[in-house]
Each structure stands twice: as C-alpha cells, then as structure tokens.
KOLZA-462923 format. One record per residue: residue number from 0; residue in one letter; x, y, z of N, C-alpha, C, O, CB in turn. Coordinates in steps of 0.1 Angstrom, whole numbers, plus 2048, in hexadecimal, padded with zeros to 3 digits. Each point is the difference from the previous one (the first is absolute). Glycine has a CB too. Layout:
BEGIN
node pos NUM | code A | n.u X | n.v Y | n.w Z | ca.u X | ca.v Y | ca.w Z | c.u X | c.v Y | c.w Z | o.u X | o.v Y | o.w Z | cb.u X | cb.v Y | cb.w Z $
...
END
This chain:
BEGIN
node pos 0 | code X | n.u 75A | n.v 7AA | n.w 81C | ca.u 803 | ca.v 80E | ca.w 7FD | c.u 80E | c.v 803 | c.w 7FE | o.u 808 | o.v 7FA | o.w 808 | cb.u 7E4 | cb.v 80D | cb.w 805 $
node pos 1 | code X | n.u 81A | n.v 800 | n.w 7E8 | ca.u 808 | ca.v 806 | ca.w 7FD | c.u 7FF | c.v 80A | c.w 809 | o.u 7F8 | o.v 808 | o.w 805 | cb.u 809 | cb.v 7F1 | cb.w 7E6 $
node pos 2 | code X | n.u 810 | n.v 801 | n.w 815 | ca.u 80B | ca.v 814 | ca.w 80B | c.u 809 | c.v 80A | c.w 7F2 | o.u 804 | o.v 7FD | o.w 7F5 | cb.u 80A | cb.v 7F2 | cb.w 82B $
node pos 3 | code X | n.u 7F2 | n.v 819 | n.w 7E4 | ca.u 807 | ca.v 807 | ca.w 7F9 | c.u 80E | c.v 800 | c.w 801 | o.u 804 | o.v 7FA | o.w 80A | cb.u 7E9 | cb.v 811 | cb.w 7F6 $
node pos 4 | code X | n.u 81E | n.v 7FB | n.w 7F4 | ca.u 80B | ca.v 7FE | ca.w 803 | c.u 807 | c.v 806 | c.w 80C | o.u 808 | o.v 7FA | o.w 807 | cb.u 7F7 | cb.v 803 | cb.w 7E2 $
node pos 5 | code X | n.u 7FD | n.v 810 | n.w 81A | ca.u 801 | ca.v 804 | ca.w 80A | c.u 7FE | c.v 7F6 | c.w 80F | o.u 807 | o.v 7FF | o.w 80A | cb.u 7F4 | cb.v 816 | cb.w 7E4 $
node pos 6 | code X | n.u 7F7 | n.v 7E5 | n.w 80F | ca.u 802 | ca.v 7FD | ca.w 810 | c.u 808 | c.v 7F0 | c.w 800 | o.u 803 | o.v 7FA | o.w 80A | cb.u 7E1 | cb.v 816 | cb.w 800 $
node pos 7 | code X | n.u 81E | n.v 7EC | n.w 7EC | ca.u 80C | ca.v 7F5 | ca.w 7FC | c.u 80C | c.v 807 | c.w 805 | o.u 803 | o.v 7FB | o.w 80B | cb.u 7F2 | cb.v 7F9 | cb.w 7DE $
node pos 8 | code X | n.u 812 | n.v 814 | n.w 814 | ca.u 80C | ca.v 809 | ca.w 804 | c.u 7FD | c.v 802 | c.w 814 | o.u 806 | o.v 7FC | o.w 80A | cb.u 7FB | cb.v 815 | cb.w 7D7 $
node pos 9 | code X | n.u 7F4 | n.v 7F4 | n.w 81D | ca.u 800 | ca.v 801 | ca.w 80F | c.u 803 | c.v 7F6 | c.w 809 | o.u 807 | o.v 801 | o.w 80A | cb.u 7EB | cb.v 80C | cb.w 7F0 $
node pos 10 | code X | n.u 808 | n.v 7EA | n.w 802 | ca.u 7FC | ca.v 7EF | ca.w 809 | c.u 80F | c.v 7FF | c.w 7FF | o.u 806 | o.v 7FE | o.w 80B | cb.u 7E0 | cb.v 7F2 | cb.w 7EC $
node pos 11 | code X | n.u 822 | n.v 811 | n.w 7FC | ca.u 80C | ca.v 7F7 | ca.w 802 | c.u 80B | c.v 80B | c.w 804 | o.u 80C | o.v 7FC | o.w 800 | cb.u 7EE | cb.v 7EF | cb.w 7ED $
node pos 12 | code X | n.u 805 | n.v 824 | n.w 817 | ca.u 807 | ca.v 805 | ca.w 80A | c.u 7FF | c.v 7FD | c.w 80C | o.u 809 | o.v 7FE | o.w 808 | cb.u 7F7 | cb.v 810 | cb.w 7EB $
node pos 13 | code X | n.u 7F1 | n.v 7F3 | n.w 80F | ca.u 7FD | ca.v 7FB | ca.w 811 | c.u 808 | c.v 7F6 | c.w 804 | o.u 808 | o.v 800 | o.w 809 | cb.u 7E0 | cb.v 802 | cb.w 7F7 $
node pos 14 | code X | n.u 817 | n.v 7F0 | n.w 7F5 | ca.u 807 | ca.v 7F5 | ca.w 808 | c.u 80D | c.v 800 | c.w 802 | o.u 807 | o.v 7F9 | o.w 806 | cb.u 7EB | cb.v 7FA | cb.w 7F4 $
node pos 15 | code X | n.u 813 | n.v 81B | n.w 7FD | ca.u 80F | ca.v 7FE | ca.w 801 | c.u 808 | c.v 80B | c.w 809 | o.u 80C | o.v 802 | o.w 801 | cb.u 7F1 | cb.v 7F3 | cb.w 7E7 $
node pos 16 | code X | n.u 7F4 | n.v 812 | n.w 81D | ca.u 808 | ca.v 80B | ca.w 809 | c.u 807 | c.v 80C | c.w 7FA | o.u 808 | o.v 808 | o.w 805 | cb.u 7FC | cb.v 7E6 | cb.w 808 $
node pos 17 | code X | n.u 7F6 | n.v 811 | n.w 7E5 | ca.u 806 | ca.v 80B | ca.w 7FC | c.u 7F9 | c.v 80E | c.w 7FC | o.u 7F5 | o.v 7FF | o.w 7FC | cb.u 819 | cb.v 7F0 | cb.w 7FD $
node pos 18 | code X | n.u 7F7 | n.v 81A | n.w 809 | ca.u 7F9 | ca.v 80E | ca.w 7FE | c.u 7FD | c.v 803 | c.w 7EF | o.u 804 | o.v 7F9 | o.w 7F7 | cb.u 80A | cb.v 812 | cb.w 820 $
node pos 19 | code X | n.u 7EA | n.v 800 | n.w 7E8 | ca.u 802 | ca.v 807 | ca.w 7F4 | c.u 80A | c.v 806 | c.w 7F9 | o.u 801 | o.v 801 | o.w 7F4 | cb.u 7EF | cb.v 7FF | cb.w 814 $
node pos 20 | code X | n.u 819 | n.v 806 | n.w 804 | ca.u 80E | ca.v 808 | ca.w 7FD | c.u 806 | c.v 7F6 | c.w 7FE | o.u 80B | o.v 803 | o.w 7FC | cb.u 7F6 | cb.v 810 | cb.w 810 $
node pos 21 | code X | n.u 7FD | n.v 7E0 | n.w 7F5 | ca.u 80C | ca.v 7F6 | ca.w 7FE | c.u 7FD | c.v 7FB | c.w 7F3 | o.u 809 | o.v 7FD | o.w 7F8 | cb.u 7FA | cb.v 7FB | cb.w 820 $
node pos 22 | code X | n.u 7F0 | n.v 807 | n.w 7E7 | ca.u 7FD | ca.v 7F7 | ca.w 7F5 | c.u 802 | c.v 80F | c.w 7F2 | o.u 805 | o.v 7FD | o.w 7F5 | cb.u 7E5 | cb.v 7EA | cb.w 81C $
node pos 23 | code X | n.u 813 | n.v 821 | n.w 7F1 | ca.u 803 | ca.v 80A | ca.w 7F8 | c.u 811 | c.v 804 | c.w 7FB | o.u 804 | o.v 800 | o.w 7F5 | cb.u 7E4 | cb.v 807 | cb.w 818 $
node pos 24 | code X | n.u 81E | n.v 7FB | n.w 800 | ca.u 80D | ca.v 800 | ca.w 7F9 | c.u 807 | c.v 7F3 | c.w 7FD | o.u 80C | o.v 803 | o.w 800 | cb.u 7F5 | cb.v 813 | cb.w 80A $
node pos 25 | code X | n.u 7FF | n.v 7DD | n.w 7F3 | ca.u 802 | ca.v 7F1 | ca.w 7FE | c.u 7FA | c.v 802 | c.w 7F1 | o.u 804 | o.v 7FA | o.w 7F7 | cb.u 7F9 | cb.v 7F8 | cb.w 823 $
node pos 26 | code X | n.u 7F9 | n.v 818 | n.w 7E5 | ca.u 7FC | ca.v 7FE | ca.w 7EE | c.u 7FF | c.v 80C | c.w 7F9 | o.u 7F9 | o.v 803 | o.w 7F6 | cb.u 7F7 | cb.v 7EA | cb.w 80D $
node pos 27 | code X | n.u 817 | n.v 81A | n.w 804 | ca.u 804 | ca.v 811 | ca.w 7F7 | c.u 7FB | c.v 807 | c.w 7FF | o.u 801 | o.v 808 | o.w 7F7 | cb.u 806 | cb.v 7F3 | cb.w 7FF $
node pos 28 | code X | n.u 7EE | n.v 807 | n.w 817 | ca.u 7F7 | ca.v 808 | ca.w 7F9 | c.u 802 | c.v 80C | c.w 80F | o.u 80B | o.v 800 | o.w 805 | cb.u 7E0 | cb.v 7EC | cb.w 7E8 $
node pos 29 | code X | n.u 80C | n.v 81D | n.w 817 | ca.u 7FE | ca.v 809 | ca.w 80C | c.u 7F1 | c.v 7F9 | c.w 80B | o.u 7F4 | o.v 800 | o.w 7FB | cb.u 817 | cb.v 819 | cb.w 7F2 $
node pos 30 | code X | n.u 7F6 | n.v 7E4 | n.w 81B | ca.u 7F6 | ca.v 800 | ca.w 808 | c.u 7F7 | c.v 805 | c.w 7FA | o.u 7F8 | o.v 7F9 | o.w 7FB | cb.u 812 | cb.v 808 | cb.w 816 $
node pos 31 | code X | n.u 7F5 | n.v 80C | n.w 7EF | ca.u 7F2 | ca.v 809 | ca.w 7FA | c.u 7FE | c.v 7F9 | c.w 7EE | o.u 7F4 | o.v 7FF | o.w 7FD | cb.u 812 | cb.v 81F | cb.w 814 $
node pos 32 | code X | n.u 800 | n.v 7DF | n.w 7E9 | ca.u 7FE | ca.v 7FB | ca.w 7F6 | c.u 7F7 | c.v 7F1 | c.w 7FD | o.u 7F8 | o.v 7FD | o.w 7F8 | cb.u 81D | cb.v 813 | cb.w 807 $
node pos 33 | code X | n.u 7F4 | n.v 7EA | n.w 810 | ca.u 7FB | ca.v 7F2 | ca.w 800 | c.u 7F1 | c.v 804 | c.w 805 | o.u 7F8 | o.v 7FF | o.w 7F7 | cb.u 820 | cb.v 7F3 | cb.w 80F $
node pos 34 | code X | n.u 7E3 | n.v 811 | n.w 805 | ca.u 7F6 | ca.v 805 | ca.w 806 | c.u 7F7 | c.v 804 | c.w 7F7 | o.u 7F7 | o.v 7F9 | o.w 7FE | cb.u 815 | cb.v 80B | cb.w 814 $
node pos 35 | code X | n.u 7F5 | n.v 805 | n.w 7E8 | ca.u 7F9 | ca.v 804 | ca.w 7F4 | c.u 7F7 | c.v 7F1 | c.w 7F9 | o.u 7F5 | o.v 7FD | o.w 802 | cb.u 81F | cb.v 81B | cb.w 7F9 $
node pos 36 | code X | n.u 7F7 | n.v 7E1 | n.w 7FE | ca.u 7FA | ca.v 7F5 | ca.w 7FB | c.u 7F9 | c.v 7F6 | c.w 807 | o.u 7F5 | o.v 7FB | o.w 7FE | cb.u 81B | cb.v 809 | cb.w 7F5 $
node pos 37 | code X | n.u 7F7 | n.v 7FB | n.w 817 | ca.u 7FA | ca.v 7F9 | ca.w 80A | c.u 7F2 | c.v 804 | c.w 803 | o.u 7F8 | o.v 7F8 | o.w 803 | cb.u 81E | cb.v 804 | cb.w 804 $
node pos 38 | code X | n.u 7E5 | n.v 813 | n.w 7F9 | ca.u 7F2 | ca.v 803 | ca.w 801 | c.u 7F6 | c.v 7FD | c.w 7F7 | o.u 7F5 | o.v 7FB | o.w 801 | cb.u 814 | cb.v 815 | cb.w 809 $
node pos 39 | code X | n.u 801 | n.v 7F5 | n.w 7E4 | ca.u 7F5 | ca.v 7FE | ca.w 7F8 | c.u 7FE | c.v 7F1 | c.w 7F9 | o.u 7F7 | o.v 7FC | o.w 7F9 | cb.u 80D | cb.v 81E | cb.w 802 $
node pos 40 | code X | n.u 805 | n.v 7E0 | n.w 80A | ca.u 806 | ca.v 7F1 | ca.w 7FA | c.u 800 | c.v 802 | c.w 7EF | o.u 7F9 | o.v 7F9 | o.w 7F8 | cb.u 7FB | cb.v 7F7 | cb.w 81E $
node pos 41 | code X | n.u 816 | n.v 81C | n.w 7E4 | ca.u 802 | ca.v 7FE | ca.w 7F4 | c.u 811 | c.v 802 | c.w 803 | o.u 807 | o.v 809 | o.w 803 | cb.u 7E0 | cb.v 7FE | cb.w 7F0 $
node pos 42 | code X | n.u 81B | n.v 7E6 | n.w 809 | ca.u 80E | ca.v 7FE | ca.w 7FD | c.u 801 | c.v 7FA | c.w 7F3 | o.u 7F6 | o.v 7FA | o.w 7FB | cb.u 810 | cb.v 802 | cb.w 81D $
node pos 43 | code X | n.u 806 | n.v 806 | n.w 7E1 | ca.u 805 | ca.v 7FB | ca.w 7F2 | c.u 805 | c.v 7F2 | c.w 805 | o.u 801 | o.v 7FC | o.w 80C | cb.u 806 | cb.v 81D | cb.w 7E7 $
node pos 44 | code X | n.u 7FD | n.v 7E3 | n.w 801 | ca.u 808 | ca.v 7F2 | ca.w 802 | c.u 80B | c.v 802 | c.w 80A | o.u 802 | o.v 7FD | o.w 80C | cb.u 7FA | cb.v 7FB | cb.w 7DD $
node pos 45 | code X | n.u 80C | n.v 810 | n.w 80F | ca.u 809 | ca.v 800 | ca.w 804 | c.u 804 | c.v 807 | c.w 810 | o.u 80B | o.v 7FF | o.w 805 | cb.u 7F6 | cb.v 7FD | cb.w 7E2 $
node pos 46 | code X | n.u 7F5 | n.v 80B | n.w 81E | ca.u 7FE | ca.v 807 | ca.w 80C | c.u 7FB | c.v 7F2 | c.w 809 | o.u 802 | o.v 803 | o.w 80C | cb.u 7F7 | cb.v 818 | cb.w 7E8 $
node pos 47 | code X | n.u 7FF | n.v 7D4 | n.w 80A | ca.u 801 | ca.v 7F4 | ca.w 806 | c.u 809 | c.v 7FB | c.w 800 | o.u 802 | o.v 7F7 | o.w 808 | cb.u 7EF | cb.v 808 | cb.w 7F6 $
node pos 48 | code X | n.u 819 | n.v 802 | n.w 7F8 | ca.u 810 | ca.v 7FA | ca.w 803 | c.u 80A | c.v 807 | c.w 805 | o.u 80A | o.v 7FB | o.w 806 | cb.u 7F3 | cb.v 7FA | cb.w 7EA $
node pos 49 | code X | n.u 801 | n.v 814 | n.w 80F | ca.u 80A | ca.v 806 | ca.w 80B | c.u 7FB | c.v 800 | c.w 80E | o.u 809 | o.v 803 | o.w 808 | cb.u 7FF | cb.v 80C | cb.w 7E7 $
node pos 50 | code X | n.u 7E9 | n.v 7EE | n.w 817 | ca.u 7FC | ca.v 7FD | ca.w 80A | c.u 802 | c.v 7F4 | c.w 801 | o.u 801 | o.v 7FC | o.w 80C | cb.u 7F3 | cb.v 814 | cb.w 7F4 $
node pos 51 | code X | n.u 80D | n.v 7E9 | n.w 7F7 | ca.u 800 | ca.v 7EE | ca.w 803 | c.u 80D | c.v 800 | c.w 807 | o.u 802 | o.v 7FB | o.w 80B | cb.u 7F0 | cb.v 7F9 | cb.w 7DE $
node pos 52 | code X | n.u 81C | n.v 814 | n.w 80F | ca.u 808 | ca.v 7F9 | ca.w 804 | c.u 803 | c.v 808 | c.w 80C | o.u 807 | o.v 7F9 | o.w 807 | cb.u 800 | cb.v 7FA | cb.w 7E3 $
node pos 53 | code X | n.u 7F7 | n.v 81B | n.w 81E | ca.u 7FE | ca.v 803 | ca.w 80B | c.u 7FC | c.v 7F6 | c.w 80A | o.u 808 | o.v 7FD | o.w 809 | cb.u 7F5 | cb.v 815 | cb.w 7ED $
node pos 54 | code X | n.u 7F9 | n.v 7EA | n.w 809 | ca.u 7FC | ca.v 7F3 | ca.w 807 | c.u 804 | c.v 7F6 | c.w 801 | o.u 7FE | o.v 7FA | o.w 80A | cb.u 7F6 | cb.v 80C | cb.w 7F3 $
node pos 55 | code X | n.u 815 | n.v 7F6 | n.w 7FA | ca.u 809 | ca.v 7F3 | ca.w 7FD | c.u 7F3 | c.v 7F7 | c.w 7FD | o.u 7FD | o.v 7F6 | o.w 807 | cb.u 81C | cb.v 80D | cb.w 80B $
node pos 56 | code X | n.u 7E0 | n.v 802 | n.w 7E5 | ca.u 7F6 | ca.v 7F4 | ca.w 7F8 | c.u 801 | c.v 800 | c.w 7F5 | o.u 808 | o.v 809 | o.w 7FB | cb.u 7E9 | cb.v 7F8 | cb.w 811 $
node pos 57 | code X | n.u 808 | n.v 7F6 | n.w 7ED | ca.u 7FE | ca.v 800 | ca.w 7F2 | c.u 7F3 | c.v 802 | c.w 7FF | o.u 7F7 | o.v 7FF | o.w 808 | cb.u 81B | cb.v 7F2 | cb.w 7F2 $
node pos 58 | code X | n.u 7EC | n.v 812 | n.w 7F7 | ca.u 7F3 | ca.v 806 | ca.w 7FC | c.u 7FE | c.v 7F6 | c.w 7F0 | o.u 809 | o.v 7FC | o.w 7F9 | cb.u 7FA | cb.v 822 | cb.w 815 $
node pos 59 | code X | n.u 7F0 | n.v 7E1 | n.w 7F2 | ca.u 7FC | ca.v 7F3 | ca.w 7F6 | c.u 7F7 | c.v 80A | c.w 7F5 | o.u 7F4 | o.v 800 | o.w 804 | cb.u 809 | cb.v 7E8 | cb.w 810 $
node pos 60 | code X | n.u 805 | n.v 81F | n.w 7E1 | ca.u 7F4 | ca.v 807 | ca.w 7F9 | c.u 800 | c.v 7F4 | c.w 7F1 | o.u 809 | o.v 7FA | o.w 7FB | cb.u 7FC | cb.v 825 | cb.w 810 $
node pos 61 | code X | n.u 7EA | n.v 7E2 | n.w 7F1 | ca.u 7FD | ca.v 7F6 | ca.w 7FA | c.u 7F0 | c.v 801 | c.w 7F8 | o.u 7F5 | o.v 801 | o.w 807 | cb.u 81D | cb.v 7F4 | cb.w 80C $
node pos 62 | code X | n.u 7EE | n.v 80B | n.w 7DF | ca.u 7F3 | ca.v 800 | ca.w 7FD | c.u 7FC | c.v 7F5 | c.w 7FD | o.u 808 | o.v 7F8 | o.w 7FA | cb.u 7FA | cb.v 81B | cb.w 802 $
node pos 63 | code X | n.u 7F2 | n.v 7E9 | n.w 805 | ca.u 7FB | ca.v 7ED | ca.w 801 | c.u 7F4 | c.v 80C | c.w 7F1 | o.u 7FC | o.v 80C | o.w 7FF | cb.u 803 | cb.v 7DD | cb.w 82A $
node pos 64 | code X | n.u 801 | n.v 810 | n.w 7D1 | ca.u 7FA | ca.v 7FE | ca.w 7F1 | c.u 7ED | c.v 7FA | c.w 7FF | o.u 7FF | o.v 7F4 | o.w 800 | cb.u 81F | cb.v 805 | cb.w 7F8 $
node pos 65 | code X | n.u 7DD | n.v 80C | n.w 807 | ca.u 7F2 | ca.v 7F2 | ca.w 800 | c.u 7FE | c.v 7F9 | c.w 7FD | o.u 7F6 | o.v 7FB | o.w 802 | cb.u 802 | cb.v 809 | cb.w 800 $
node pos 66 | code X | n.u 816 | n.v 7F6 | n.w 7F2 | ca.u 802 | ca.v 7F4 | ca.w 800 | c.u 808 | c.v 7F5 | c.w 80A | o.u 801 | o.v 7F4 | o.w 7FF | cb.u 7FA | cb.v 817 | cb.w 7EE $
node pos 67 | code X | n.u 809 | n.v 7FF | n.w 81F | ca.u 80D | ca.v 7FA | ca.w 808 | c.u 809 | c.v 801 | c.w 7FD | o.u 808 | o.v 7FA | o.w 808 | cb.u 7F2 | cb.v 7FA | cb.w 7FD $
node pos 68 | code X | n.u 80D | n.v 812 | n.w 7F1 | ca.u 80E | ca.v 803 | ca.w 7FE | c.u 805 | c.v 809 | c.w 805 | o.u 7FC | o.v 80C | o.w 7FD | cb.u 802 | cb.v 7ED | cb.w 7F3 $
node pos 69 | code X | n.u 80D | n.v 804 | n.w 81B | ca.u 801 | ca.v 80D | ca.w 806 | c.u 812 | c.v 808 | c.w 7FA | o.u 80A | o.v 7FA | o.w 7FD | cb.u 7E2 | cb.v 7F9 | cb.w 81C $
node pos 70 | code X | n.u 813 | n.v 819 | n.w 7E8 | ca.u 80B | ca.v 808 | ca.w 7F8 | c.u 80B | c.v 808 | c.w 80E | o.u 809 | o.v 807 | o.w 7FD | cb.u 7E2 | cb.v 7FD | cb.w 7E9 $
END
C-alpha cells in the first residue's frame, strides 16, 4: 500500500524531531498554510521541494512510459 505525501512528510518529521512550525517556516510557508495541505494532501511541485529541502532530502519525480522510458 501506498502512503501519501503527507504521511511521507510526517514519518520523516517524526524521525527528525521536527515540528510543523519548523518544517513550515524552513520552506516559507505559515503553519496554518502548511497544515492546510497537509490535511487535503494537495501540494504542487514546487510546494515538495521546498519541503524536501526543509527536511534536508531530496525528492526523485519521474514518469516511467509503457514502454519503460522514463522522463
């Protein structure tokens, strides 16, 4: 089973001890703003990279083709 981005964000605040207020202002946004998304899990790209690099992760986006080609 698939997790959602949200609870991917979550897992990797838990391990890092970090809050929402932290992870929110580290990617520019407001608590209530983050939270919001975080409920409905609609983030843009660019709303996972600025979380990625809050986190100090990298993020992998990728379309695989049905032939296998991935873009």
């Amino acid at each position: 089973m698939d997790i959602t981005v949200a609870e991917k964000i979550r897992l990797i605040m838990k391990r890092q001890n970090k809050t929402m207020g932290d992870i929110a202002e580290a990617s520019g946004q407001t608590r209530q703003n983050l939270s919001n998304k975080m409920t409905r899990g609609n983030f843009t790209e660019k709303d996972i990279l600025a979380l990625a690099g809050a986190l100090g992760c990298q993020v992998e986006i990728r379309f695989t083709l049905p032939d296998g080609t991935e873009i």
